[in-house]
C-alpha positions as CSV (number, residue, x, y, z in Angstrom):
1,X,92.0,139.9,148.5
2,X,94.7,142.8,147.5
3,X,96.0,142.3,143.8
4,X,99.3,141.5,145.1
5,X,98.1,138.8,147.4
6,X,96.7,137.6,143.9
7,X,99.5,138.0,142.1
8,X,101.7,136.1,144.5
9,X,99.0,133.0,144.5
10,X,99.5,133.0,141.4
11,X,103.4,133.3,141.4
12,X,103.7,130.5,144.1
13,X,101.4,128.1,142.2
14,X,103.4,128.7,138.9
15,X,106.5,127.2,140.7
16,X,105.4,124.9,142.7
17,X,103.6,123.5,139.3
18,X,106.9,124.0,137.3
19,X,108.8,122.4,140.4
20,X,106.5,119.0,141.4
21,X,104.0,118.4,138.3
22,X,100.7,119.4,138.0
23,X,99.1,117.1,140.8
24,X,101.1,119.4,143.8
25,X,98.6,120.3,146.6
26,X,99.0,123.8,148.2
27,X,97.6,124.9,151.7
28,X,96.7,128.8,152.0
29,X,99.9,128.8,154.2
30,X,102.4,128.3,151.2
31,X,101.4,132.0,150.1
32,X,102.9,133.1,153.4
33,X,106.2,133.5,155.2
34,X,106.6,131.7,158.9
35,X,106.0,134.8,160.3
36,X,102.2,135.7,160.8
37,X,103.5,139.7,159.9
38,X,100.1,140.5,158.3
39,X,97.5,138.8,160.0
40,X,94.6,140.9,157.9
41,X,95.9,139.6,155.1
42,X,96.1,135.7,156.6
43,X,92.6,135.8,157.5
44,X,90.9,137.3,154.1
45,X,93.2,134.5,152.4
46,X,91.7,132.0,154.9
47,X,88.4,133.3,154.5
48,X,88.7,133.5,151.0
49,X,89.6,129.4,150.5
50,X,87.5,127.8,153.9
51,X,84.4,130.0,153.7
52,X,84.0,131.2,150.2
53,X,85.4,128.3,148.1
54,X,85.0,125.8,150.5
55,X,87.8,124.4,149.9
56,X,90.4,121.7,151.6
57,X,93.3,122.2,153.8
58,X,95.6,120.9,150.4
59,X,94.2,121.5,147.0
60,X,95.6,121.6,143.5
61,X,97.6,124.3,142.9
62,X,95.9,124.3,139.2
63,X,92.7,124.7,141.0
64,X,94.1,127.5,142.8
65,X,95.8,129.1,140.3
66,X,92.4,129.0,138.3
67,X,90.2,130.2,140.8
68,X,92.2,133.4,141.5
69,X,93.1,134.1,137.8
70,X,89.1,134.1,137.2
71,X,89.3,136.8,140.4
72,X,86.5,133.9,141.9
């Protein structure tokens, strides 16, 4: 993942947090626009939370916010 990609995780979890509480799930698509305009960058993100983390289609965004500050 580019540091901008991490940066914007990070950015998008911070509101949504601030917005809805600390129990708001996230899919990997809320780090995105509508438009698939970088579809590189899609599938690292993708690969990034299905294959390396294993994760679910909605997770915490505290979790998330955690794992990418810790660069995991």
């Amino acid at each position: 993942m580019t540091e901008a990609i991490r940066q914007n995780i990070i950015k998008v979890c911070t509101e949504k947090i601030k917005k809805k509480g600390e129990n708001v799930g996230l899919s990997f698509y809320a780090f995105f626009t509508n438009k698939n305009d970088n579809p590189k960058l899609l599938m690292d993100v993708a690969k990034w939370w299905i294959k390396k983390h294993e994760l679910d289609h909605f997770e915490k965004a505290v979790k998330i916010r955690k794992l990418v500050q810790n660069k995991l």
